[in-house]
N, C-alpha and C positions, 0 to 999 in steps of 0.2 A: 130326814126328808122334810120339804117344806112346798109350799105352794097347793096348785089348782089340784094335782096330785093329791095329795095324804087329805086336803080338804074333801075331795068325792068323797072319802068313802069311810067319812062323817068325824076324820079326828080332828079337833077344833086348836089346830096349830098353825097361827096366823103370825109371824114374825115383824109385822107391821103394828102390831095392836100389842107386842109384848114392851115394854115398858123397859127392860134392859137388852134387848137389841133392835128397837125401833132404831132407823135412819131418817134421812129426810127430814120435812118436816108432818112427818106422819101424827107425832105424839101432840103436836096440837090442832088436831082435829076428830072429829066423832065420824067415826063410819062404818057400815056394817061390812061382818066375812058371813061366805054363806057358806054351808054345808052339804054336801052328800049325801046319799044314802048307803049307792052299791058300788060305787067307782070305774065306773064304767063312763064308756064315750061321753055318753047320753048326761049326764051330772056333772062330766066337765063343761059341757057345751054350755049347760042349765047355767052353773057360775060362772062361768065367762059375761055371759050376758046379763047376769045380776048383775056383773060387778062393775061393767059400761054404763051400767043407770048409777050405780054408784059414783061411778065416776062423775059423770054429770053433777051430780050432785056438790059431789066435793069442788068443782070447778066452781060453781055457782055460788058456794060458801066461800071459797077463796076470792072472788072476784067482787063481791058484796064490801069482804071485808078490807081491801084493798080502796074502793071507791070509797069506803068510810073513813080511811086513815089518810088517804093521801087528799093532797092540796094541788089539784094538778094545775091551778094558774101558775105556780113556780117553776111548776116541771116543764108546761109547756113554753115561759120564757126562758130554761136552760138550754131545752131543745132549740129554742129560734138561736138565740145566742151561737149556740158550738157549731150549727150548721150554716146559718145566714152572713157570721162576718166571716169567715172563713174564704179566704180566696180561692179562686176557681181554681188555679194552677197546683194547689196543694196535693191533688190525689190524681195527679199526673204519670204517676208513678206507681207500682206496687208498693213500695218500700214507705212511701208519704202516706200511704195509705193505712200500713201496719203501725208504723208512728200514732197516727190520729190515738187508737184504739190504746196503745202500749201507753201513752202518757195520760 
């Protein structure tokens, strides 16, 4: 058993933070799991809502490091590029539409 579960009721088995079955990209980032005491409703709810601040957090570290890495004058003349020459009549259609995306 894993998750919000076995975490209440204080076993510290977090499948995100383990090292050979992390997915995502979990294993490059720092964040906390919280713990339980009795496993009850009440310790679920308690980590849920740790784990929403958590969250935040982790967004805010991902989004840091994104504006650090990325060069967005390029990105956004790719942007103008694929959308601006692009003739009107292209996505006249469903299928012109699934095109754009497929190529």
């Amino acid at each position: 058993m894993t998750g919000v579960l076995v975490r209440s009721t204080g076993v510290k088995r977090d499948l995100r933070l383990c090292k050979n079955y992390s997915y995502s990209s979990y294993n490059h980032f720092f964040f906390k799991s919280f713990l339980g005491v009795n496993g009850d409703t009440y310790d679920r709810y308690l980590i849920r809502m740790l784990e929403m601040g958590e969250s935040l957090t982790l967004v805010n570290k991902t989004i840091k490091k994104l504006l650090y890495k990325q060069n967005y004058k390029n990105t956004d003349l790719v942007i103008k590029d694929l959308f601006l020459k692009k003739s009107q009549t292209q996505y006249s259609s469903m299928e012109d539409l699934i095109n754009h995306f497929i190529q």
